[in-house]
N, C-alpha and C positions, 0 to 999 in steps of 0.2 A: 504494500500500500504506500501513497504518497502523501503528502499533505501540501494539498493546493494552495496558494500563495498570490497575492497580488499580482509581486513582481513578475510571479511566471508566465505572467499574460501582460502586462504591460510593459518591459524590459527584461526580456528573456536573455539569458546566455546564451549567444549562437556559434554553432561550428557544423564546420560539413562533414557527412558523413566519410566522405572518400579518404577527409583527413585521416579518422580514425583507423581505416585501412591502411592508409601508407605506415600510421605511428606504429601499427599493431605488428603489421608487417617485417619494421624495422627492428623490431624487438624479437618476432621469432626467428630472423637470424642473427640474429646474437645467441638465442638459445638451444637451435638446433642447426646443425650444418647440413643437415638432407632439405632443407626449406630453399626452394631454388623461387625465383619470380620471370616469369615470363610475358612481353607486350606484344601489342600490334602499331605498334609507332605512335603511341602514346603516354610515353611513360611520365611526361609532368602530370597530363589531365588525370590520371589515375592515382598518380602521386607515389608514384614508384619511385622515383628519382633519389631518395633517401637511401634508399634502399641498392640502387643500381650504383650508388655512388660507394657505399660501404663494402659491397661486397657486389666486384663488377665482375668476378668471375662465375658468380652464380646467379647471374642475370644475362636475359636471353632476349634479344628485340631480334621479335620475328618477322618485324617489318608489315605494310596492308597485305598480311595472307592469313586471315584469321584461320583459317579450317587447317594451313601450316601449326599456327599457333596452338590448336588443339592436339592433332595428329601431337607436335612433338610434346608436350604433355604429357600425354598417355603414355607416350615411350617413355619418357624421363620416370614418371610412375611407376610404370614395371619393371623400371632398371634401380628401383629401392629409393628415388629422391622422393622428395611431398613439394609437387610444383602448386603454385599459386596465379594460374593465368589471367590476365586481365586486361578486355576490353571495353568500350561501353555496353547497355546491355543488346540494344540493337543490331551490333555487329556478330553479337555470339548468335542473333537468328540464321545468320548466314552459315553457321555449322553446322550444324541442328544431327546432320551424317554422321559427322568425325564423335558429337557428344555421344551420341544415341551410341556405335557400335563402339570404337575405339575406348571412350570413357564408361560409359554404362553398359553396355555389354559386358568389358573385360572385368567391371568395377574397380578402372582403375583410380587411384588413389589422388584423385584432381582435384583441385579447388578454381571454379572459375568468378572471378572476381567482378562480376558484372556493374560498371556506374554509372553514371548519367538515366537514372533509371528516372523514370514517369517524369508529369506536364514539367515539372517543374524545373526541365531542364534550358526549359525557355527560348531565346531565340534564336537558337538551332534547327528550331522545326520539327515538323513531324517526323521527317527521316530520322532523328537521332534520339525522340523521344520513346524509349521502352514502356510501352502499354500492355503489351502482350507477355512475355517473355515469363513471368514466373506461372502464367495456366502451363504456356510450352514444356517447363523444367518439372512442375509438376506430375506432367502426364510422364513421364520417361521412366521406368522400373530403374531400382536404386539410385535413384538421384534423392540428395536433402536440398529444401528448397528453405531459404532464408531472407527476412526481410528486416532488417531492424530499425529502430526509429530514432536515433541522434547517435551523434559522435561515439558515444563511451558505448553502446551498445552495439556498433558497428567494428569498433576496437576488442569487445569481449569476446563476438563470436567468432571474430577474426583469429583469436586465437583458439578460441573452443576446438574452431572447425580442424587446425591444423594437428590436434590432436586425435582426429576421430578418426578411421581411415574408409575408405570409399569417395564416391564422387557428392560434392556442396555446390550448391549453387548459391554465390553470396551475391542479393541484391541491393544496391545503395544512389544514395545523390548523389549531382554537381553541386546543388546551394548549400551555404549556410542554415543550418536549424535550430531552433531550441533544442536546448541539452535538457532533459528528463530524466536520465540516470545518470549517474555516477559512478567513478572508478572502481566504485567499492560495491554496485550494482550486480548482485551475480545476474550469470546468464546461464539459463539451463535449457539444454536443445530440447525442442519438442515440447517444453512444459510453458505452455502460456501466461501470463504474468498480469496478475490481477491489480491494476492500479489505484483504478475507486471499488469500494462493495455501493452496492446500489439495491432496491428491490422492487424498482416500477419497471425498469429495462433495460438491458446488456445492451453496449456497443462493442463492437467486437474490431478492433481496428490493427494495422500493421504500416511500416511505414512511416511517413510524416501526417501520415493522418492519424494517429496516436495522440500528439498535438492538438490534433485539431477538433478528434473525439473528446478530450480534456474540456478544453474552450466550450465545447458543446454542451457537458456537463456543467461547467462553472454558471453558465447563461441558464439555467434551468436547475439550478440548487435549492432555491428555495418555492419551487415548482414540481419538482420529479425525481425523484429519487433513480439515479443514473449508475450504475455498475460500466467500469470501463476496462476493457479487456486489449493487454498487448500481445496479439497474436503474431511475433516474431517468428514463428517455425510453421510453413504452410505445408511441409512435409517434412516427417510425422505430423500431423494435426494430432493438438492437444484433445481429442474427441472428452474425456470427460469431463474436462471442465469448463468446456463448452457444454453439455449436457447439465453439467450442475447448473452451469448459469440458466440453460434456458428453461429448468425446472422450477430454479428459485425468480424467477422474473416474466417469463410466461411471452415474452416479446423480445426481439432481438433485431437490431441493425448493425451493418456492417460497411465500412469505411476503407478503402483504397486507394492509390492515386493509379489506379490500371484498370485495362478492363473487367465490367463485373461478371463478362460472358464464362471467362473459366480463371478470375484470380481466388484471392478470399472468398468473396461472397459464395459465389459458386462451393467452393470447397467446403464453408458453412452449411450452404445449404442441402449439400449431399448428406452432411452428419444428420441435421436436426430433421431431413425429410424422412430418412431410412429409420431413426431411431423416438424423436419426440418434436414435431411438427407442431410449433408456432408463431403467429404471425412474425412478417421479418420484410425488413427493408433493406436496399444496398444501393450506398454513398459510392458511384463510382466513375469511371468511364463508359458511355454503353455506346459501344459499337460506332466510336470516330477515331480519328486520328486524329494528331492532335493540330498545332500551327505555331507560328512566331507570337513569341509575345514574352513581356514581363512574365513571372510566376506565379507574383498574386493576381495578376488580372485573367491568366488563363483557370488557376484554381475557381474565380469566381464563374468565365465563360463555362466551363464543363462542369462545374456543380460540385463541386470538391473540396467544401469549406465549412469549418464549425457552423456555420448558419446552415447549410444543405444536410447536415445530419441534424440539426436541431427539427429543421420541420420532417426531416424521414422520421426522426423520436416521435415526435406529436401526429405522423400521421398513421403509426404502428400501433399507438395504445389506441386510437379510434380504432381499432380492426381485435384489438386486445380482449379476451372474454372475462 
């Protein structure tokens, strides 16, 4: 649990997530010498450079050939290193081959570092904005799909991940965000992380819309009693405690910054449809691409802000029995 604060909504601490990557990064090689890092000719934007600079023998620019980038991966994997590749997440659609047979097939032992993930990557475009990308990594047998929502949580599972062995799929920003956890924040794969208890209704959120579900809560506290859910690990899905919540709250919405056709929501909804079905909203992308623009201004174009899940809340308990 957290304890909500002024300042966290009007003067938040901000940091990007990518940073925590590179910091995380920089630190497992220092603590393991099998942790190799590999780009696609972006190693500032990803924030590898820390990293390429300490240790430039264990760094590998693969140059624009990403399905290169995976292939050698996979090799590096089977030959006993723990590679860490990273491109935006957009470019890793372009594998989708190399992940599925080479990585997930062999289950090799890969960590693909995916950033510049959803709107918020702003005005770069729809080409470079990843909407899709964690339903894709989702559907693939043995892949973990991750998504965390500030700095220090992006930095945790950064290392989590490099201890677990099989293929991860770590998805994160370009922007600056509020920080919400803290260094001292554990992070447990798989196990979703209860931020508010509430009892009128679960948001179930991942991402920088964690954030945003927060906000959404704060604006409706002494209206609604708001349970806020940070579902960091979209596979393994935390199923039970998604099931607690939606036994003890009876309604559930769900928050993304991608599409809602096969991200979270989706993978919500398969839980609660197969197991305790009710009513449910989802705060998300639905079936566009994105466009140029500021961050906040596209968050509000495509409906992806503390107010677009405030009224999904208000319009779930109308459907509520």
């Amino acid at each position: 649990m957290i304890q909500l604060s002024k300042k966290l909504f009007t003067k938040p601490q901000k940091k990007a997530m990518r940073d925590g990557f590179g910091d995380a990064l920089l630190e497992l090689g220092k603590r393991n010498p099998k942790v190799v890092g590999l780009c696609a000719d972006l190693t500032e934007s990803v924030k590898m450079e820390a990293f390429a600079k300490k240790y430039p023998h264990r760094y590998f620019q693969c140059g624009v050939a990403e399905q290169n980038l995976v292939a050698v991966s996979a090799g590096l994997a089977l030959a006993g290193k723990i590679p860490f590749a990273s491109t935006f997440g957009v470019f890793f659609m372009r594998t989708i081959d190399q992940i599925r047979i080479s990585v997930c097939y062999n289950q090799a032992n890969v960590k693909l570092a995916a950033s510049h993930g959803g709107i918020t990557v702003g005005a770069d475009g729809a080409t470079h904005q990843a909407l899709e990308d964690l339903g894709v990594m989702r559907g693939l047998p043995n892949m973990t799909v991750v998504c965390p929502a500030d700095y220090w949580q992006t930095y945790q599972a950064t290392l989590v991940i490099a201890a677990k062995k099989g293929p991860y799929y770590l998805h994160f920003g370009r922007t600056e965000v509020p920080m919400i956890t803290t260094k001292d924040t554990t992070f447990q794969l798989g196990k979703a992380q209860i931020l508010l208890d509430g009892s009128d209704v679960t948001v179930v959120a991942c991402g920088i819309m964690v954030y945003e579900a927060l906000k959404a809560a704060d604006a409706l506290k002494n209206r609604v009693s708001v349970q806020v859910i940070n579902c960091h690990t979209l596979k393994p899905l935390d199923k039970a405690s998604l099931l607690e919540a939606a036994r003890k709250t009876k309604a559930v919405v769900t928050a993304e910054e991608h599409q809602v056709n096969n991200g979270l929501g989706s993978a919500v909804a398969e839980v609660l449809g197969q197991n305790y079905p009710v009513p449910m909203e989802m705060v998300g992308v639905h079936d566009n691409f994105g466009e140029s623009g500021k961050p906040d201004e596209l968050m509000k174009k495509y409906h992806i802000t503390s107010n677009d899940i405030v009224m999904a809340i208000k319009k779930v308990l109308k459907r509520k029995k």
